[in-house]
C-alpha positions in Angstrom: 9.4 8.7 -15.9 10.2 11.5 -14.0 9.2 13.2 -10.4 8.5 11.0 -7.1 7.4 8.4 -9.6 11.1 7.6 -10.6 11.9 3.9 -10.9 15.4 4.7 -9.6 14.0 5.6 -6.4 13.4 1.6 -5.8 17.0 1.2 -4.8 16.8 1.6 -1.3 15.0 -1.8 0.6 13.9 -1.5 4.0 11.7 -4.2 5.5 14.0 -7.2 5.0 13.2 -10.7 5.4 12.0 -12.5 2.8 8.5 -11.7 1.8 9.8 -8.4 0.6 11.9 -10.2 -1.9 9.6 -12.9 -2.9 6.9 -9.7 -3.6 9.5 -8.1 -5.4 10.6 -11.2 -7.5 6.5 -11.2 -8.3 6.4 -7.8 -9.3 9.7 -8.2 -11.9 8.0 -11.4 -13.0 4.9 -8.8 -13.8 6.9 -6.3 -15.5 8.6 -8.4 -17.6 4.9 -9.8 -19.2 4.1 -6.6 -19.6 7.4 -5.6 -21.6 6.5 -8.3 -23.7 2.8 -7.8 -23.8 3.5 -4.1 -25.1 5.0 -5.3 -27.7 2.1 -7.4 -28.6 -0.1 -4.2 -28.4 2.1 -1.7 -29.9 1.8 -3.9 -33.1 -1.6 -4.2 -33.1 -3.3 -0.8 -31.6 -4.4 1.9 -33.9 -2.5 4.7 -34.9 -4.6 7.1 -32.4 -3.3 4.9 -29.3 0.2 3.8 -30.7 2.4 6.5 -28.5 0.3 6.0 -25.5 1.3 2.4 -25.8 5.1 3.1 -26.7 4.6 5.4 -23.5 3.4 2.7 -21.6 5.8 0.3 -22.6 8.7 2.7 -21.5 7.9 3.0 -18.3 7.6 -1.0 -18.1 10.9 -1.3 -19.2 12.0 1.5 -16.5 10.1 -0.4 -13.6 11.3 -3.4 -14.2 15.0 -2.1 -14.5 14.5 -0.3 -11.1 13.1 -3.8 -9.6 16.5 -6.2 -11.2 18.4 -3.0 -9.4 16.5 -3.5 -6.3 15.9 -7.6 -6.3 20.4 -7.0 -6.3 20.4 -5.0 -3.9 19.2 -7.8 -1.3 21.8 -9.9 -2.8 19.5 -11.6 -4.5 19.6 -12.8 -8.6 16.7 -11.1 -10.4 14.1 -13.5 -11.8 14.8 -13.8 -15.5 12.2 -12.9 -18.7 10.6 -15.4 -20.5 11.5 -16.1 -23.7 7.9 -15.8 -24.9 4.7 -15.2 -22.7 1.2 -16.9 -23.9 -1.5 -14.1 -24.5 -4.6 -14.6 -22.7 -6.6 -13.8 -25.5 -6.0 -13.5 -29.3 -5.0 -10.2 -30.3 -5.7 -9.9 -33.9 -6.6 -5.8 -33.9 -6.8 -2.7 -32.8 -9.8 -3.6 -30.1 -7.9 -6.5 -28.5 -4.7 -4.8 -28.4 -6.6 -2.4 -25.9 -8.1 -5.2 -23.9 -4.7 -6.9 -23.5 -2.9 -3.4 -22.3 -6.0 -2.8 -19.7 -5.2 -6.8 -18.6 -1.5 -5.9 -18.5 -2.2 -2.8 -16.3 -4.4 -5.3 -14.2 -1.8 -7.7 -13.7 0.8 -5.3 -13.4 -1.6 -3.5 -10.1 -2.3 -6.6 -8.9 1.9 -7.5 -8.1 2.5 -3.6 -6.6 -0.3 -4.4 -4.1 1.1 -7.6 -3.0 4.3 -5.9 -2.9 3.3 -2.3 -0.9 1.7 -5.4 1.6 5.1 -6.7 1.9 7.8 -4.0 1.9 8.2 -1.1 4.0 9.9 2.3 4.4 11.0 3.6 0.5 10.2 0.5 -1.6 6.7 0.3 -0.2 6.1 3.8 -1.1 7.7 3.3 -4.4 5.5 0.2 -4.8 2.0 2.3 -4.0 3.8 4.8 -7.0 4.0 2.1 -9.3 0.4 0.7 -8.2 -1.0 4.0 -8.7 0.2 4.3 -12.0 -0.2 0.9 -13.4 -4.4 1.8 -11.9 -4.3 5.3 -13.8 -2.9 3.6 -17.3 -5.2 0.4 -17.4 -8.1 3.1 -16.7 -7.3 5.0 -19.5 -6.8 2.1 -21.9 -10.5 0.6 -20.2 -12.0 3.9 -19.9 -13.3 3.4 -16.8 -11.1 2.4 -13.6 -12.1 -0.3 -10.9 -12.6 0.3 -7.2 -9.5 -0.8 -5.6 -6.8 -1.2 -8.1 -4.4 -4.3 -7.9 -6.9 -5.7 -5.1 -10.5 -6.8 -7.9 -7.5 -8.8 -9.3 -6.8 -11.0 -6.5 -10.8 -11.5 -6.2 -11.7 -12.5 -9.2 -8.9 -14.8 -9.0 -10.0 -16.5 -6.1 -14.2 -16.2 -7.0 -17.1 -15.0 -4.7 -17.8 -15.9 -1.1 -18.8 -18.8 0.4 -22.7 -18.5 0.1 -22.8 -16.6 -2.9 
């Protein structure tokens, strides 16, 4: 990753306190499923998609270095990967492999919001970076984006209205 959207940039925490860090521990948690989910899909997409996923699956692995790097910097020890993460679907071909990177995407917008909610100053920005382009790859992988990226997440998690 290169340009403004440099996981490097993460470094530098402003906002203290501890909601920062707990987002931040959320996001890691997020990019490490997805490390491990690209896996998963790089094994299973077609040939046509394959470098988009190894694409994708670098700049996971970037991100979440950037967040261990940052989650030190507050003194803090970096939520650790699982050693295996349950699929939330079978992925036995090419088809599912793209619904489980769109879902990775999902998951992965769904943490940066919670986290440009909590941070401030650089790390919020570099959250909204990281939100934006978790958005732009599940899009491509859907075909179609959603309305507000890393928020239809949190709504279908929690179901309609009252009244609905």
């Amino acid at each position: 990753m290169t340009g403004r959207g440099a996981p490097g940039a993460l470094r530098t925490v402003s906002g203290g306190g501890r909601e920062p860090l707990t987002a931040l521990q959320a996001a890691l948690a997020a990019e490490h499923a997805a490390v491990y989910g690209y896996g998963v899909v790089g094994a299973r997409v077609g040939d046509g998609r394959r470098t988009e996923a190894r694409e994708a699956f670098a700049a996971h692995r970037a991100r979440r270095d950037a967040l261990i790097r940052a989650v030190r910097d507050l003194a803090a020890a970096p939520v650790a990967a699982a050693p295996g993460y349950a699929l939330p679907f079978p992925v036995p071909d090419p088809a599912s492999a793209v619904r489980l990177a769109a879902h990775l995407e999902d998951r992965v917008a769904g943490a940066c919001a919670d986290l440009v909610r909590a941070a401030r100053g650089p790390l919020r920005t570099e959250a909204a970076v990281a939100l934006r382009e978790a958005a732009v790859r599940s899009a491509r992988w859907r075909g179609g984006g959603v309305a507000f990226p890393g928020l239809a997440e949190r709504s279908a998690a929690t179901g309609p209205p009252a009244g609905e």
